[in-house]
N, C-alpha and C positions, 0 to 999 in steps of 0.2 A: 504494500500500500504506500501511497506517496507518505513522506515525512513527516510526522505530527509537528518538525520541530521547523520545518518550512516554510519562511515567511511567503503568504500567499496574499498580494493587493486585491483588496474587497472596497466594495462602494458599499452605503449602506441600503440595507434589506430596499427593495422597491415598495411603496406600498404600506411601509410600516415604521411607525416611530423604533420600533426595537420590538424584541421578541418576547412575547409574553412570557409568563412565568412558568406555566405548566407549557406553552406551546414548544419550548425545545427539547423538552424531552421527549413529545410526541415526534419533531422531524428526528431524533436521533432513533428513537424506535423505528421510524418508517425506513430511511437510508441503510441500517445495521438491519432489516430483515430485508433489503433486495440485497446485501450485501452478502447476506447470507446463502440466496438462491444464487448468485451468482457461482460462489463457493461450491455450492453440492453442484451445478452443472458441469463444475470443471472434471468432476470424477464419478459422475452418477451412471454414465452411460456406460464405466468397466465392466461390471459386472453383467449388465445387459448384453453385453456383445454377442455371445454364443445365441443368443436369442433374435438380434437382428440378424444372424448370420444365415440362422435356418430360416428365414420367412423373408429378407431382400435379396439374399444372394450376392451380396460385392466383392469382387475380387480383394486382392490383396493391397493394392495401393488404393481401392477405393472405401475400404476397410480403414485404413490408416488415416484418411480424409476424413471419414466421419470424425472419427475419437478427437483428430488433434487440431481441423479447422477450426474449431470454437476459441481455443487458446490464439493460432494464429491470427485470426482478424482481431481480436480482442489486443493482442501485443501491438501489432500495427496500428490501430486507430486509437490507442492511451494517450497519446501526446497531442493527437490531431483533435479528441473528440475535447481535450481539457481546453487548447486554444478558443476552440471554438465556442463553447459552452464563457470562456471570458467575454467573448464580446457578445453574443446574442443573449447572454441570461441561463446563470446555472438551472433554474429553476425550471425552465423550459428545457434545456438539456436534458435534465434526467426524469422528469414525467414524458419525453418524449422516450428516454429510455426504456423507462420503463412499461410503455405501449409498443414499439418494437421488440420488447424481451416477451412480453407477454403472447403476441401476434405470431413468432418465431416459434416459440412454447407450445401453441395448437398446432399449429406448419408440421414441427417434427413429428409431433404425437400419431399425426394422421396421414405420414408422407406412405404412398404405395412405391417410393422407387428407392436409388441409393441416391439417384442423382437429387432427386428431393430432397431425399435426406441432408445431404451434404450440403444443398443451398440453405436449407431453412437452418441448419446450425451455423454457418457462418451468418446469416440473419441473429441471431441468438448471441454471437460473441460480438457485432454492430452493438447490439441492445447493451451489451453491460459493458463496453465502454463506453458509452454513454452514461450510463449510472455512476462506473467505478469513476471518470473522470471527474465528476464537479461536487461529487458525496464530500468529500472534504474540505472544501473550499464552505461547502453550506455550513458545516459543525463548526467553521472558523465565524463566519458573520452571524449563527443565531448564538454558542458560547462566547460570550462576554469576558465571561472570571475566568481566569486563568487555573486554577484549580479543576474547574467544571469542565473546562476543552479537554483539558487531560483526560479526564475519566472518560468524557463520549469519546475524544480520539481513540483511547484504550478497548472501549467497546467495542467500537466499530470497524477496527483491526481485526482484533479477534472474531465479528461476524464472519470474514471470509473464509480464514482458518479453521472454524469451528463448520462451515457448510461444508469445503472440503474434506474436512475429517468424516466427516460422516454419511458424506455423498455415496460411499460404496455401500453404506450398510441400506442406506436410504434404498437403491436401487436392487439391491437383495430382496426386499418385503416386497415393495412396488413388483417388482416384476414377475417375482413367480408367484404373484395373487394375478395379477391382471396386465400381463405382458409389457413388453416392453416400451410400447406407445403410452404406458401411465408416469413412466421417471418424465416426463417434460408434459404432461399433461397437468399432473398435481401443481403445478407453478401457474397457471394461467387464472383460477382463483384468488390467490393470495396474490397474483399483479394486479389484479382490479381493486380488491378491497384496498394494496397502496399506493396504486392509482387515484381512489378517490380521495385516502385519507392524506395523500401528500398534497392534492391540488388545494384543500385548504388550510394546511398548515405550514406549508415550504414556502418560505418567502423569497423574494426574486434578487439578483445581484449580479455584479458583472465589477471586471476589471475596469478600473475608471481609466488605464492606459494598457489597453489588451493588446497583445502582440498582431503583427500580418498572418495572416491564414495563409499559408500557401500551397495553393491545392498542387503545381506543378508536383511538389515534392509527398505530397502526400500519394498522389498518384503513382512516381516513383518508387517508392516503399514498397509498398502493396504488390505491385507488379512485379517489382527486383526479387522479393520475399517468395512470392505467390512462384513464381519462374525458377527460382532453385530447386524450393521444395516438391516439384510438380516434377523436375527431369528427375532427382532424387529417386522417388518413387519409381517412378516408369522405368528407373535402371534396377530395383528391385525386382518390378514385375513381370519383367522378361530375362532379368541375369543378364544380362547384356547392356553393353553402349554403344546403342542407336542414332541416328540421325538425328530424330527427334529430340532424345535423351541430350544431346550435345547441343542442341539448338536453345532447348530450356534452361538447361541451367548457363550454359553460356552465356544469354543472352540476358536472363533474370541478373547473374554477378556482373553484365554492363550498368543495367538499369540500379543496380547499388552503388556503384560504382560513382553514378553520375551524379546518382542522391547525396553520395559523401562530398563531392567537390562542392556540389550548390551548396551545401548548409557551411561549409567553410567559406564559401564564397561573400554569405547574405549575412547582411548587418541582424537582421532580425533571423535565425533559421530557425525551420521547424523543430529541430534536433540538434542541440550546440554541440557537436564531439571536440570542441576543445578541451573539454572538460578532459578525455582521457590521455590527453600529454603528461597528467598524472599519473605515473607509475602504481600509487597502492589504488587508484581510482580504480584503471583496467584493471588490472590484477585480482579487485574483489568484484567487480561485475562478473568477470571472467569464469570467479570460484562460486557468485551464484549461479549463474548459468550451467554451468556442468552437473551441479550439487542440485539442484533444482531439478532438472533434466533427467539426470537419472533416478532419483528419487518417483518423480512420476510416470516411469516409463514403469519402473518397479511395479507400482501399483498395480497399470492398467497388464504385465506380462502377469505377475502372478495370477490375477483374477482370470485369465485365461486359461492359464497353464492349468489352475485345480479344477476349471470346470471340466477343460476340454481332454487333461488329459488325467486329470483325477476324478471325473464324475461328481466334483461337486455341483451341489444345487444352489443357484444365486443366491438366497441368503447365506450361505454357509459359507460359500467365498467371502462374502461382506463382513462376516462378520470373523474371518478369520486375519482381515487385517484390523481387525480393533486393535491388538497390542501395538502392530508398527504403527500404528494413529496415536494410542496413547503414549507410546515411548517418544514420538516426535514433538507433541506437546510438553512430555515434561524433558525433552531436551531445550526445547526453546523457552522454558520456567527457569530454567537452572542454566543458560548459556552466561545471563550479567556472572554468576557465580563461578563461574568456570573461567572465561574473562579474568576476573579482579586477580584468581588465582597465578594461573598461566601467563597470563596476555592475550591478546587478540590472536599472532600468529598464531601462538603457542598450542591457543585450543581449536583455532581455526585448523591447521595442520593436522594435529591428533584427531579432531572429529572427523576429518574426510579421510585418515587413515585407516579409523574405524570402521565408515562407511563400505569402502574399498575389502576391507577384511570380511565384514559382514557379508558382502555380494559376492565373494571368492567363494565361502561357505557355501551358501546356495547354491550355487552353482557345482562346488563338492558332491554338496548331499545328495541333489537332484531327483527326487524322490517323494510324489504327490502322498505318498502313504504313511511315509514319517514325518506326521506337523510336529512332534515333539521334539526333532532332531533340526527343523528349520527353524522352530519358535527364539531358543536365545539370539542366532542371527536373525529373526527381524525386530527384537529389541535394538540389538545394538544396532542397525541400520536404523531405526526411526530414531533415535537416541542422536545417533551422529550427526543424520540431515539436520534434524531442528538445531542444534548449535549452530553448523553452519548457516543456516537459511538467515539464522536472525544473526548472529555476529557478522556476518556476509553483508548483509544489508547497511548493517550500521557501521562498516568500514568502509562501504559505498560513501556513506555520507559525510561519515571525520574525515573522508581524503578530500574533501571538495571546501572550498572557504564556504564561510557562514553566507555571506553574501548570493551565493551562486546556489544553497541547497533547496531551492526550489527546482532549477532543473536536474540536479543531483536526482531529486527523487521521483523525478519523470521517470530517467534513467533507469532508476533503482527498482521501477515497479514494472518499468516495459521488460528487464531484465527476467524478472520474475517466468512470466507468460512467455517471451520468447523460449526461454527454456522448456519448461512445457511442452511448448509445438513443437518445436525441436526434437527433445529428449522421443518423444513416441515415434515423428519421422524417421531420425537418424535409424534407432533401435530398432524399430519399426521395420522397415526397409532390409534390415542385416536380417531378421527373424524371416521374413519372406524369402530370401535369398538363401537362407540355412535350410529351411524346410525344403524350399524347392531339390534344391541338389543334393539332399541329406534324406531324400526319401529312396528308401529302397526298392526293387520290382518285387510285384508280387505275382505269381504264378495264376495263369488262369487271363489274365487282364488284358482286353487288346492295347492296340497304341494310342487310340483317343482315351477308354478309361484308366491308363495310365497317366496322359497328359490332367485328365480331371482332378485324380487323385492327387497331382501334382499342384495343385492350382494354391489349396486351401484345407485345412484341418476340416470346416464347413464341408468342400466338396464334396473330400472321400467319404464323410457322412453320410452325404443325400447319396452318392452313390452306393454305398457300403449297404443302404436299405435296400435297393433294387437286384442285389446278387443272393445267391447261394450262403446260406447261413455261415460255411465253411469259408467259403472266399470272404464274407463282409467282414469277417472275425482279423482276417489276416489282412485285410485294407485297412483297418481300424489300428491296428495293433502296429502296421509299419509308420501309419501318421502317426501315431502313439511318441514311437519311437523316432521319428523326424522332428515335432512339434519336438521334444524333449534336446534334442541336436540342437535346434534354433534358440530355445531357451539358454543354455547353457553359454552357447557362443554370446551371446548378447548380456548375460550375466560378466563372463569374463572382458569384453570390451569394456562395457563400463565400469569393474575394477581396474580396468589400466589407465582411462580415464580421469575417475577420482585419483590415483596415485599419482597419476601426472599432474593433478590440479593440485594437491599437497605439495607436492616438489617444489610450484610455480611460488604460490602461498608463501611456503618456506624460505625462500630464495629472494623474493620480490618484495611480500608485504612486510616491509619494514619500516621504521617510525620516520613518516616525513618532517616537513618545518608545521604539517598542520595539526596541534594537538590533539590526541585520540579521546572521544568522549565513554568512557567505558558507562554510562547511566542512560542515554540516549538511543535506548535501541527501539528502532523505529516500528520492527515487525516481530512481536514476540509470535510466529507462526508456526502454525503445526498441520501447515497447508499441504496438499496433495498429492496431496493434499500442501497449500499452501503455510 
């Protein structure tokens, strides 16, 4: 979340001498429960997966689009949708949010296609950058006292950590009561009732000296973004690099490309990367991103891994990440502590070692059948990330001057989400890639139902029904055994990953000229879970 400690220029309320008495704690209830849906969206649909898989069908890069386009438009438009929301009126920003999050929210629920699917959730992550953008700017013009911002900024943090945490368990119940089209249906209720109850309690406000919109570069972004992670994929989904494949992401790292020179260029940029000629700056973006990324990639492989190839039932997957959820929280309760002790590096380094060790493990055990032999590694995995997540964060923000940590914590929050998309892509893409080539033949199969079988854990499923009880057993059991190939390789990249980000940490984040706030930690998270 952007910076509680970020001076944000507010004009006063539109409309209103000042904010009544009981009336801010009504906006900060309204803002901290979209903040909350926004959270459980980011992780609600792991769990469901194996359920849209048997009833839309989407191959494997289209698989990968569903789960992680929410996170990427969302990262993308955090800086464009808070500009924006400056000059037209936060207030209209985020009730506008929150009727596209809501409208997005039926769209999924009731999509017949993948490709539906995948538009109405990039619709979905539009809607809550628009909410997550201007929610804190409002908690700054309706809290007054300075005492009082704190607590709501505190709250309100924790709303998203607290959705994500429990977005898997959420999509557990939901789904195997009433399928998968109910995890985004139950949010279109609750956006009306704080649809209504914000239009009369959120008061209006705008930067009295708002920065230029510039759509060029917003455009830019999106496209550069959109155009990597698009050839990414497709080099997944064939094992190959194709024409195509070369065209997209070539062409997506020009359009970033041009993004970075314009915003160095422009007195006003959408995205100031001056900021990272600071050595501990990049270095602790760099170590959320990674730590981030893998942390949610974790999430959404496990919840697969026990369905598809342990036979778990959607709740029972959800609710067997509640330790790595709860261990992630009280990593990020006990990181100030850990801090004071060590240091920032100190514990920043040790926690993503831990991380690293914990997903070596998993990856060891590899083994749907022993949860008591995986359970101490996903402590210590949730344990690790939340140190990092939140000392991460807040070394984001001690590298940057007091002055500049308003776009520090653009930075710090698009960082957040980027990872995310990322983390599933990246991962994403190597699991596809694993399975494909990592599946064995199985006798009996011609060359198209081998290609099927090839396709997706989903395919050899829906084929696995149409054969011979004898052959569906040994389709089942070689994806069994691929699906398990691709987990494992993707466990172990991301321990070399985290170790390499430890190394970086260790080497890099060391005490600049700008003093370290060890009290100031801006995202106590136990996010996705953020």
């Amino acid at each position: 979340m952007p910076n509680k400690d970020a001076p944000v220029p507010v004009a006063p309320p539109v409309g209103a001498a000042g904010p009544l008495p009981g009336r801010r704690w009504a906006v900060l209830a309204v803002v901290s429960a979209a903040l909350l849906l926004s959270g459980i969206d980011l992780t609600v649909l792991h769990v469901a997966i194996p359920s849209v898989n048997r009833e839309l069908r989407p191959d494997a890069a289209q698989l990968l689009w569903i789960v992680d386009v929410y996170s990427l438009a969302l990262a993308a438009l955090l800086v464009t949708c808070g500009t924006l929301g400056d000059r037209i009126g936060r207030r209209r920003m985020v009730l506008g949010g929150f009727t596209v999050f809501g409208l997005a929210s039926a769209a999924c629920a009731f999509s017949a296609s993948t490709g539906e699917l995948i538009a109405a959730r990039a619709a979905l992550g539009v809607g809550a950058a628009m909410i997550m953008a201007s929610t804190v700017s409002i908690i700054r013009v309706v809290f007054t006292d300075g005492r009082e911002r704190a607590l709501a900024l505190g709250v309100w943090t924790s709303a998203h950590s607290v959705g994500a945490t429990i977005g898997p368990l959420v999509g557990g119940l939901v789904t195997g009561r009433w399928g998968w089209g109910a995890v985004f249906l139950v949010n279109v209720p609750v956006i009306a009732v704080l649809l209504a109850v914000g239009a009369r309690v959120i008061p209006e406000s705008r930067n009295p000296v708002p920065r230029r919109w510039d759509l060029t570069s917003v455009l830019l972004s999106v496209a550069g973004l959109g155009g990597v992670v698009y050839g990414l994929k497709q080099a997944g989904e064939h094992t190959e690099v194709t024409a195509t494949v070369l065209v997209s992401a070539l062409g997506g790292a020009a359009l970033l490309a041009v993004f970075v020179r314009r915003q160095r260029r422009r007195p006003e940029p959408l995205l100031d990367l001056s900021l990272f000629a600071e050595r501990r700056f990049t270095t602790a973006t760099v170590c959320v991103i990674g730590c981030f990324g893998s942390y949610v990639a974790l999430l959404f492989f496990l919840t697969q891994w026990w369905q598809q190839v342990g036979g778990y039932s959607p709740l029972r997957a959800g609710l067997s990440l509640m330790p790595l959820a709860a261990a992630n929280a009280i990593g990020a309760l006990t990181a100030p502590w850990v801090a004071n002790r060590w240091g920032h590096r100190g514990a920043l380094t040790t926690a993503l070692l831990l991380f690293a060790v914990a997903y070596a493990v998993i990856a060891a055990v590899g083994d749907t059948d022993h949860y008591d032999l995986l359970l101490p590694s996903l402590l210590a995995a949730g344990y690790g990330a939340g140190i990092v997540m939140t000392l991460g964060a807040d070394a984001i923000m001690s590298a940057a001057r007091p002055e500049r940590s308003g776009e520090a914590a653009a930075i710090q929050e698009t960082s957040f989400e980027l990872g995310a998309g990322l983390g599933v892509a990246v991962l994403g893409t190597v699991m596809a890639v694993a399975y494909r080539t990592g599946m064995p033949p199985v006798p009996g199969l011609g060359p198209g139902e081998r290609a099927i079988t090839s396709e997706s854990f989903a395919a050899a499923e829906d084929l696995g029904s149409l054969l011979p009880p004898a052959t569906a057993e040994a389709v089942l059991d070689a994806a069994r055994r691929a699906y398990d190939h691709g987990f494992t390789l993707v466990a172990v990249i991301a321990t070399i990953v985290l170790v390499i980000t430890a190394a970086l940490v260790a080497v890099l984040l060391r005490p600049g000229r700008t003093a370290r706030s060890r009290t100031r930690l801006p995202r106590p998270t136990t996010d996705a879970p953020r």
